[in-house]
VOPAGU-2260 file (C-alpha; in pm, 1 decimal, decimal comma):
REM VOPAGU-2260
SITE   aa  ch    i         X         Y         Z
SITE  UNK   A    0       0,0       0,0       0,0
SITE  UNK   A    1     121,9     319,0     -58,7
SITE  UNK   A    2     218,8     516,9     258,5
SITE  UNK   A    3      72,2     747,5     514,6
SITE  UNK   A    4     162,5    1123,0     420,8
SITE  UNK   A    5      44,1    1401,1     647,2
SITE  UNK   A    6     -30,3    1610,4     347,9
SITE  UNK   A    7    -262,5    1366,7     162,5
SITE  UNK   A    8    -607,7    1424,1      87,9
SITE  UNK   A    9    -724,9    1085,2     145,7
SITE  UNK   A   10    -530,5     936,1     451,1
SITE  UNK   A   11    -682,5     597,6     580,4
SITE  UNK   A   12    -515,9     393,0     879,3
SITE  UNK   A   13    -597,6      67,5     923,9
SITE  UNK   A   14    -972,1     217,8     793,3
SITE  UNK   A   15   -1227,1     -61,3     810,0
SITE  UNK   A   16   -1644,5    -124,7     752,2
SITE  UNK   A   17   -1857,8    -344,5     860,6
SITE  UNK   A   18   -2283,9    -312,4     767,8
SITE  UNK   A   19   -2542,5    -312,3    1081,1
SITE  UNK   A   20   -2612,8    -694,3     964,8
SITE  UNK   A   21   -2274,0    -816,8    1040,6
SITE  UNK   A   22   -2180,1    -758,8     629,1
SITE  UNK   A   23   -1864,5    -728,6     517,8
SITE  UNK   A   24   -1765,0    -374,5     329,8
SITE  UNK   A   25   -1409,6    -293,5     370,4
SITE  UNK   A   26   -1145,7    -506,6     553,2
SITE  UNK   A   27    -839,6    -316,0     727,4
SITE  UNK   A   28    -697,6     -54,2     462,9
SITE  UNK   A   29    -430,3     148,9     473,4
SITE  UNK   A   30    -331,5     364,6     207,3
SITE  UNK   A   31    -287,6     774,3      66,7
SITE  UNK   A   32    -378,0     994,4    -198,7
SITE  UNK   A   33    -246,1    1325,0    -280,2
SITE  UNK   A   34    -321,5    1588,8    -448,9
SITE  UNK   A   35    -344,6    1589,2    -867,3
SITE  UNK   A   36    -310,0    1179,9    -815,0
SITE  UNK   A   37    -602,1     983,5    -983,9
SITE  UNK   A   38    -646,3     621,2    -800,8
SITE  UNK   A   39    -899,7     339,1    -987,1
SITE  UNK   A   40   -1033,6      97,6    -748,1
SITE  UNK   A   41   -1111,2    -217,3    -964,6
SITE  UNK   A   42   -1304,4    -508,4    -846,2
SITE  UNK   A   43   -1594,2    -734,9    -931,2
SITE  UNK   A   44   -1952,1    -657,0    -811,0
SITE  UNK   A   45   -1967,9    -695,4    -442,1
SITE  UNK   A   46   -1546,3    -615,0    -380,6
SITE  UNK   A   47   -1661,6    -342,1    -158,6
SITE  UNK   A   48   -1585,4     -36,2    -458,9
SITE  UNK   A   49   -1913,6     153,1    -343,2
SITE  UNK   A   50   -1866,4     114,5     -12,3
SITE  UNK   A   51   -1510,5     253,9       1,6
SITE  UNK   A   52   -1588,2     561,4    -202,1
SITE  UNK   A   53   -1924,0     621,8      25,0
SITE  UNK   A   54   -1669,7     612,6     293,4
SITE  UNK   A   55   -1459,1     889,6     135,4
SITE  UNK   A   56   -1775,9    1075,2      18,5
SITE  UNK   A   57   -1867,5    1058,0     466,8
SITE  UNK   A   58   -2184,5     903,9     358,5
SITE  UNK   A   59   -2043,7     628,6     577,9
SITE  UNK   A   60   -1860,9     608,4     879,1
SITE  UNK   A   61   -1531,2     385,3     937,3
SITE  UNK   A   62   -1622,9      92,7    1214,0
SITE  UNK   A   63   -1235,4      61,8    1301,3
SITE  UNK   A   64    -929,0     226,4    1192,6
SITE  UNK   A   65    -933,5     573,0    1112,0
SITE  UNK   A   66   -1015,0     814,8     780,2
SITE  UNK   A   67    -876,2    1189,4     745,5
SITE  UNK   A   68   -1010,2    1374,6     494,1
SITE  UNK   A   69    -869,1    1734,4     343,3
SITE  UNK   A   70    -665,0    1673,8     646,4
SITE  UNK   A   71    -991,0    1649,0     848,8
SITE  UNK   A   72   -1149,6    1349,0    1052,3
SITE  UNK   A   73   -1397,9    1183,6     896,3
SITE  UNK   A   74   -1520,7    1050,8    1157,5
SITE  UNK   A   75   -1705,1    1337,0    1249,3
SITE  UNK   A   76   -1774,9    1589,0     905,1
SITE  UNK   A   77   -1918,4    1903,9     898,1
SITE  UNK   A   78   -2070,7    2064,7     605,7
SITE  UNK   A   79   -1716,4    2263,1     569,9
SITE  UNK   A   80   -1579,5    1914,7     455,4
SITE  UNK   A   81   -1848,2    1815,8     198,2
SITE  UNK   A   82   -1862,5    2116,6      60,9
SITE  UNK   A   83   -1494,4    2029,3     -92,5
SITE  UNK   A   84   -1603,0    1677,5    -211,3
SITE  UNK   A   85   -1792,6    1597,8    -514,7
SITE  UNK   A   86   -1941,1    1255,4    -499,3
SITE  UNK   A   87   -2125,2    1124,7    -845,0
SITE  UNK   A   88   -2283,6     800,6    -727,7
SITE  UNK   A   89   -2375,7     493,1   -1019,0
SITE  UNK   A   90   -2710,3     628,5   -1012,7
SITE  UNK   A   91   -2786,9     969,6   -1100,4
SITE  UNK   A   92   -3059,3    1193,1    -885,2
SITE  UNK   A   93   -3220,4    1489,7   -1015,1
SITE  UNK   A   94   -3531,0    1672,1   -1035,8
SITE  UNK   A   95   -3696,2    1540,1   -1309,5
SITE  UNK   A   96   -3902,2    1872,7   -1386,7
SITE  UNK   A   97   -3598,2    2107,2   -1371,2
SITE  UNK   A   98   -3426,8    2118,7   -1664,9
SITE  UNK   A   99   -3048,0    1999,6   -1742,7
SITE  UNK   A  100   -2952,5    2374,5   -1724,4
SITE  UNK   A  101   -3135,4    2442,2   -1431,6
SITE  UNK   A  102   -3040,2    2064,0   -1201,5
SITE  UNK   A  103   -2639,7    2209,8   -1293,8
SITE  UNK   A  104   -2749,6    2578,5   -1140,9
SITE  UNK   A  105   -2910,3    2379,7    -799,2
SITE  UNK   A  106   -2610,2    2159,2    -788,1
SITE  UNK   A  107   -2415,1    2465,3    -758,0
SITE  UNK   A  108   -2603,2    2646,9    -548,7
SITE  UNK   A  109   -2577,3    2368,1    -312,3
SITE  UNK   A  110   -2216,1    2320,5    -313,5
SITE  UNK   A  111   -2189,2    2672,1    -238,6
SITE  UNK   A  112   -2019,1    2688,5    -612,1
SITE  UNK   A  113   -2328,0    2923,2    -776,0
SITE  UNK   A  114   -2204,5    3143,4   -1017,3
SITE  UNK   A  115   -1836,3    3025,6    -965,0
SITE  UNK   A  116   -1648,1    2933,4   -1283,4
SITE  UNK   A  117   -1954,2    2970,4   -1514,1
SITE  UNK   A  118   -1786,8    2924,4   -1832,5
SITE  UNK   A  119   -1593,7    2595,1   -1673,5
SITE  UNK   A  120   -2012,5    2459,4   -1621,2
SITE  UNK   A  121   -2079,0    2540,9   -2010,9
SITE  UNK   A  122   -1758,5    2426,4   -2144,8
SITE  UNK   A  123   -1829,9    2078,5   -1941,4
SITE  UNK   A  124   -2219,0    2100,2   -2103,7
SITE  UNK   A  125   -2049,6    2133,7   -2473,0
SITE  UNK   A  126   -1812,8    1837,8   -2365,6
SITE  UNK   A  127   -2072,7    1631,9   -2236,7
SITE  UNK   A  128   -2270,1    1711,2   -2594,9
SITE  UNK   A  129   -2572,3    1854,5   -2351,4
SITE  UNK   A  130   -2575,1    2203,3   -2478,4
SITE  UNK   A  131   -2853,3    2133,4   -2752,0
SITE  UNK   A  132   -3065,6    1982,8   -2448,4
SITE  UNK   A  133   -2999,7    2203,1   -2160,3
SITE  UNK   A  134   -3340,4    2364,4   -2103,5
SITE  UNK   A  135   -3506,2    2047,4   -2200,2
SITE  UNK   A  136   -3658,6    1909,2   -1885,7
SITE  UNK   A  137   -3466,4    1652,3   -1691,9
SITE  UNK   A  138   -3752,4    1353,7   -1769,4
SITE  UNK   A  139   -3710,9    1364,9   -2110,4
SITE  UNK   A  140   -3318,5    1273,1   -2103,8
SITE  UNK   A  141   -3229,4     894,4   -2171,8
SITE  UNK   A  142   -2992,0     706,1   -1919,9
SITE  UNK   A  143   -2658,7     817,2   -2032,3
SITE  UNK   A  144   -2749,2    1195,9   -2095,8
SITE  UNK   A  145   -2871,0    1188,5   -1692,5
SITE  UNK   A  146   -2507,8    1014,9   -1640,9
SITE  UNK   A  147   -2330,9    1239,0   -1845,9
SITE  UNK   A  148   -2547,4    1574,1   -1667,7
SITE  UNK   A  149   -2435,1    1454,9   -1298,6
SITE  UNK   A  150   -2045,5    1427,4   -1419,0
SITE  UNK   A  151   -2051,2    1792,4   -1570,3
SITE  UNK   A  152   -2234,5    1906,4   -1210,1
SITE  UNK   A  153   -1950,7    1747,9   -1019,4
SITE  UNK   A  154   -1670,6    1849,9   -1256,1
SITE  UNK   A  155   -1833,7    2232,2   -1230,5
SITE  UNK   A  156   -1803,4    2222,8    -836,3
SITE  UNK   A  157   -1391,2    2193,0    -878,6
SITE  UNK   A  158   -1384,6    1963,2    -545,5
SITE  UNK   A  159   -1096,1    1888,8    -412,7
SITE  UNK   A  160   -1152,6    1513,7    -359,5
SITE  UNK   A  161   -1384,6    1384,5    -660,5
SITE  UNK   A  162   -1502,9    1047,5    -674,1
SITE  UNK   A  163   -1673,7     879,0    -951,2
SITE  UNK   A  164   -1893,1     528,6    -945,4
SITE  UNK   A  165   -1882,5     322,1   -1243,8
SITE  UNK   A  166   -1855,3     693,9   -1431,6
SITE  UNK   A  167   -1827,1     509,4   -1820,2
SITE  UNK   A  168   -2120,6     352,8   -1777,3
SITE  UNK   A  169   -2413,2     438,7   -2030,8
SITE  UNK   A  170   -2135,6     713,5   -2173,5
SITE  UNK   A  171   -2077,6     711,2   -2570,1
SITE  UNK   A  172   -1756,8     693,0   -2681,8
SITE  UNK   A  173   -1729,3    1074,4   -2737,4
SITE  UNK   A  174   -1834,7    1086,1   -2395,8
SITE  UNK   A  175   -1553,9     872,5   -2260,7
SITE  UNK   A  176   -1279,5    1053,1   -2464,9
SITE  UNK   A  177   -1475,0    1409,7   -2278,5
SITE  UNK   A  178   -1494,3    1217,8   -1935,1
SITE  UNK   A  179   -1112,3    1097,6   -1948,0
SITE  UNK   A  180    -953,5    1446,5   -2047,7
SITE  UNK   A  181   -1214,1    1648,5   -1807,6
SITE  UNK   A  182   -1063,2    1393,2   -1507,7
SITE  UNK   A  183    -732,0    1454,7   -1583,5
SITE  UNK   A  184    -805,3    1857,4   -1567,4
SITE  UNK   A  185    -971,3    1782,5   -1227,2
SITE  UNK   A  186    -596,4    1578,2   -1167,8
SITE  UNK   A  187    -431,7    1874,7   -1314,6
SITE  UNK   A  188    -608,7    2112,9   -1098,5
SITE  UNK   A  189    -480,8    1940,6    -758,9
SITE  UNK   A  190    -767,3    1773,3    -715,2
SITE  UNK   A  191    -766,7    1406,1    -581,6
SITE  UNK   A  192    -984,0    1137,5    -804,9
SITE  UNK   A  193   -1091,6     812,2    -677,0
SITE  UNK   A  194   -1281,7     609,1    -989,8
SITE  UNK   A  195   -1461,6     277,9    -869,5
SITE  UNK   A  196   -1505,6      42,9   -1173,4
SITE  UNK   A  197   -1465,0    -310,0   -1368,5
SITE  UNK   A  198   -1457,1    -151,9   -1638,9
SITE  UNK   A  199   -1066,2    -317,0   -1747,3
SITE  UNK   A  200   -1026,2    -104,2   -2116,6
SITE  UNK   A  201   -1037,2     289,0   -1998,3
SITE  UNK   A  202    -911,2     219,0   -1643,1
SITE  UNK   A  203    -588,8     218,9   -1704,8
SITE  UNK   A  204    -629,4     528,3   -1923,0
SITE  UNK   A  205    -697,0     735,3   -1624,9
SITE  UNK   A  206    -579,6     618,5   -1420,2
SITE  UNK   A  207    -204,7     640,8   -1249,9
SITE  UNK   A  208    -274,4     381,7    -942,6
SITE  UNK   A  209    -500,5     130,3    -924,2
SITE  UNK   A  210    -558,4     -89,4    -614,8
SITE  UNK   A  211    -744,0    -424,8    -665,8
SITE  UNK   A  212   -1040,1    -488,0    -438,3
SITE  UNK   A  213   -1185,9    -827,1    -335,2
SITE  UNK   A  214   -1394,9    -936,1     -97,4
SITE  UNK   A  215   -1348,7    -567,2      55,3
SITE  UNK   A  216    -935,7    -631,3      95,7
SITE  UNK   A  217    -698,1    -446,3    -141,6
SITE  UNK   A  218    -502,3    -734,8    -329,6
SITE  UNK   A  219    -261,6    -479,5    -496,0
SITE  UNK   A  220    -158,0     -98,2    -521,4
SITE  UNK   A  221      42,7      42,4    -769,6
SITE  UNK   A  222     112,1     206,4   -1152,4
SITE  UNK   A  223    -128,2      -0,4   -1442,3
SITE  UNK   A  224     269,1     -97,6   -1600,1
SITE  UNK   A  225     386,9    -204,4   -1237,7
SITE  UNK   A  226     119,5    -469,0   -1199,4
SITE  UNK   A  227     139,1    -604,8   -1512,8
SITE  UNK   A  228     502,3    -655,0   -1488,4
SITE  UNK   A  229     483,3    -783,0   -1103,9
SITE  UNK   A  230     261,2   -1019,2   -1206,9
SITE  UNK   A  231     409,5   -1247,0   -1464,6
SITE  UNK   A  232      72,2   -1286,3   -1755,0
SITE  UNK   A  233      78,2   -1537,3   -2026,3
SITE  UNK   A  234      44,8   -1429,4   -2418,1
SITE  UNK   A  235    -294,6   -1627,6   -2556,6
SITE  UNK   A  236    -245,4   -1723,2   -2868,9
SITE  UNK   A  237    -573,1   -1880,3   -3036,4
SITE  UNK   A  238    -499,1   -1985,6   -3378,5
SITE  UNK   A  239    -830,4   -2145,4   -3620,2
SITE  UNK   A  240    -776,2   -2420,1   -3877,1
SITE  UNK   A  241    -888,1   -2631,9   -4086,2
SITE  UNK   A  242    -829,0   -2998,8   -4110,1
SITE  UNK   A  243    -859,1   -3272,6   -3873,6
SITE  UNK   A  244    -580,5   -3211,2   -3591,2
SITE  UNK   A  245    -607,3   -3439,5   -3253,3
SITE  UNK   A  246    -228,3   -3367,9   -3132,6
SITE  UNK   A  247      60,4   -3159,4   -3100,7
SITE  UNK   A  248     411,0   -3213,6   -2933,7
SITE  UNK   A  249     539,2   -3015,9   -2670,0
SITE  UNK   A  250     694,1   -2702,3   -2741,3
SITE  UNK   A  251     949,6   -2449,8   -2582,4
SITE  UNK   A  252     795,6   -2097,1   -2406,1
SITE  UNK   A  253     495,5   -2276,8   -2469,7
SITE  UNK   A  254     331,1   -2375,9   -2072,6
SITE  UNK   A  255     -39,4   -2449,7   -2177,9
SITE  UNK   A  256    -117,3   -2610,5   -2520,2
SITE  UNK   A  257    -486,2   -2731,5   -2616,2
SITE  UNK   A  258    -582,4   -2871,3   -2917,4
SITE  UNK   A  259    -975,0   -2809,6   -3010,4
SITE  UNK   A  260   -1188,1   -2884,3   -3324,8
SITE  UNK   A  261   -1116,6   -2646,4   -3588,9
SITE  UNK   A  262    -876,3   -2453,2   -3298,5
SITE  UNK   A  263    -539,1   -2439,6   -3152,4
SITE  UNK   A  264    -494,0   -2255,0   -2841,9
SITE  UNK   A  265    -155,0   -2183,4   -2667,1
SITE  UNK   A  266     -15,4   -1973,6   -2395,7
SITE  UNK   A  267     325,1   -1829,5   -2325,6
SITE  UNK   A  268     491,3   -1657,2   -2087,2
SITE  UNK   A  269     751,7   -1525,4   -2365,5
SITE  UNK   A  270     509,9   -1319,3   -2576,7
SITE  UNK   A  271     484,3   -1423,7   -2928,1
SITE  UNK   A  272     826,2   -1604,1   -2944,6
SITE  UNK   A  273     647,7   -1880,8   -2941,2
SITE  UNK   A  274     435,3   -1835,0   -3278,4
SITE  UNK   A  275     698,2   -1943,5   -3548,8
SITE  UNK   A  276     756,1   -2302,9   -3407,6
SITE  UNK   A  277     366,2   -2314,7   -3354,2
SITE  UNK   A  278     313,4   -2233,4   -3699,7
SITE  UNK   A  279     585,1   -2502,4   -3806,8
SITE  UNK   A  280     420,1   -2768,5   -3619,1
SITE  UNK   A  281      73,6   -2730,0   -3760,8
SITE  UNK   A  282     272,9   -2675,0   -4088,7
SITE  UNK   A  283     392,5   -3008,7   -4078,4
SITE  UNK   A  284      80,2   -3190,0   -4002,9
SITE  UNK   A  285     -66,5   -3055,8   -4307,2
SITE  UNK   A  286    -324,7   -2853,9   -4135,0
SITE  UNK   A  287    -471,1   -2523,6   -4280,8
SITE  UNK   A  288    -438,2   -2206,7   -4084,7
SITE  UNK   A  289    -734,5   -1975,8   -4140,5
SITE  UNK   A  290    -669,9   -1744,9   -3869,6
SITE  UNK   A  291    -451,7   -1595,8   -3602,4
SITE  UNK   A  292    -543,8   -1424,9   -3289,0
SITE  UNK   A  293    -266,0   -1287,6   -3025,1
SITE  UNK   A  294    -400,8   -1133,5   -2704,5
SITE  UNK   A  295    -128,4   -1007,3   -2423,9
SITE  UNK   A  296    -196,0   -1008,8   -2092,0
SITE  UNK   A  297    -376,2    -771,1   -1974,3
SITE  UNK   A  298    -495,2    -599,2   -1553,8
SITE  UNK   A  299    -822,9    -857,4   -1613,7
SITE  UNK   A  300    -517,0   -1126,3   -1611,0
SITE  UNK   A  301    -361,4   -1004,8   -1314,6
SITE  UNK   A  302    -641,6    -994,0   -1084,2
SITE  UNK   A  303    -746,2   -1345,9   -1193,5
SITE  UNK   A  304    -403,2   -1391,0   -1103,1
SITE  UNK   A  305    -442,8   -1226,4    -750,4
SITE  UNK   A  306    -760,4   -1333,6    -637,6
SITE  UNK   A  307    -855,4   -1684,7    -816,5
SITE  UNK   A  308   -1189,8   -1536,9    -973,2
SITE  UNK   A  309   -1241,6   -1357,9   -1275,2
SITE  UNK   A  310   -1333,6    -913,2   -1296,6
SITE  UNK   A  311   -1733,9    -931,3   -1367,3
SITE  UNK   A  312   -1661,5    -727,4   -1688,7
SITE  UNK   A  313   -2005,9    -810,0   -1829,6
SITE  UNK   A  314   -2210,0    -597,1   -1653,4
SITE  UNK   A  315   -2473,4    -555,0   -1875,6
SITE  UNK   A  316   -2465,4    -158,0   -2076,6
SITE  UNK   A  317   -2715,5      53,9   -1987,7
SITE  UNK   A  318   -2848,9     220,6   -2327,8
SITE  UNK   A  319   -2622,0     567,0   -2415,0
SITE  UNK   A  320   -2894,7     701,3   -2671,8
């Protein structure tokens, strides 16, 4: 974990959570964020994502350890406190008769932010592709459009500790690519981001640490490039032919070999070195090769790697219309 610094805006010290019901949420954590540093925490459903970020947010309470905030307990906040954090849960809430324009102006209001930065608010609408819509009433907008109005109302507030649940889902791609470089101003800025997700493509985009959560216990903490090279992943190599094929022999920087109808697939340690005797062998049987797929290892690797269990990565897509 990374360590305890006294000027961090997330400081957390042995920080634990347990439900009323006896539930797990988070085991013992310790870890830091400072300011300008964006942090993913990747899990499957259930890993205890929410709950650590509605600890940060003080909707929640630690049960053990402690949590400082903005250099503040969390333990007991006062409006002062979230009135510097921006919190846009997985499900946005507005008011459904209020318009886009006018839900952004309340947000503000309410965050003490109204009237501050007023160009930042449009430039985030235009981002967002909400300018066209922003007197329309709030009822009318589709899923992602209600996502993509509750990111530009916590981007506008400028918080110093913004933290975002499952923010790509029911975004468009043009949404993503506004979501990613508006979250690295934020970083820019000073501000501290904390992204909950499985969402394994545009993680490590964003992100410059990412700590693994399962079963509510960090597994890992550290650079996207760090984990993948602390944890040694295997090349797949999935090659489709054409022929009848039962066998193959055993092959160097090759450690799993299995031989399918109509497919070969291998896996290697050493990247694609192994491809060229691969191709020989299947060569020499007399065996057609229609196709050729090669797929590195990627973070979905290393936290099957970690934990045992694979990142629920299909969580079905809400609709982005």
């Amino acid at each position: 974990m990374s360590p305890v610094e006294s000027s961090a805006v997330v400081r957390a010290e042995e920080m634990a959570f347990r439900y009323p019901s006896g539930r797990r949420g988070i085991e013992p954590t310790t870890l830091a964020a400072r300011p300008g540093e964006i942090v993913a925490l990747v899990g499957p459903n259930g890993s205890g994502k929410s709950t650590f970020l509605r600890l940060l947010a003080t909707d929640l309470q630690p049960t053990g350890g402690r949590l400082s905030l903005l250099g503040t307990d969390a333990r007991r906040p006062r409006p002062s406190l979230r009135r510097r954090i921006a919190w846009a849960a997985d499900e946005p809430v507005h008011l459904e008769a209020l318009s886009g324009a006018e839900n952004l102006r309340l947000f503000l209001q309410l965050s003490r932010r109204g009237g501050f930065r007023a160009r930042y608010a449009e430039e985030l609408l235009d981002a967002f592709n909400l300018s066209a819509d922003r007197n329309v009433p709030v009822s009318e907008y589709s899923f992602g459009m209600g996502r993509k109005l509750l990111l530009t109302e916590v981007l506008a507030a400028e918080p110093e500790l913004l933290l975002l649940d499952e923010p790509t889902v029911g975004l468009d791609p043009p949404g993503i690519a506004a979501l990613r470089k508006e979250v690295r101003r934020a970083a820019a800025r000073g501000a501290s981001v904390f992204i909950a997700t499985n969402e394994i493509v545009e993680t490590p985009l964003m992100a410059d640490r990412i700590v693994f959560l399962h079963e509510g216990r960090p597994l890992a903490d550290g650079a996207p490039a760090k984990l993948l090279n602390e944890v040694r992943g295997r090349t797949r190599i999935t090659i489709d032919v054409t022929g009848e094929l039962e066998t193959l022999p055993a092959m160097p920087d090759i450690e799993s070999l299995h031989v399918q109808p109509g497919r070969v697939v291998a896996e290697s340690s050493r990247g694609t070195r192994a491809l060229p005797r691969l191709l020989e062998a299947l060569i020499e049987t007399g065996t057609s090769i229609r196709e050729i797929q090669v797929r590195e290892p990627n973070l979905s690797d290393v936290f099957r790697r970690l934990s045992g269990v694979e990142l629920d990565t299909d969580r079905a897509e809400r609709g982005a219309e």
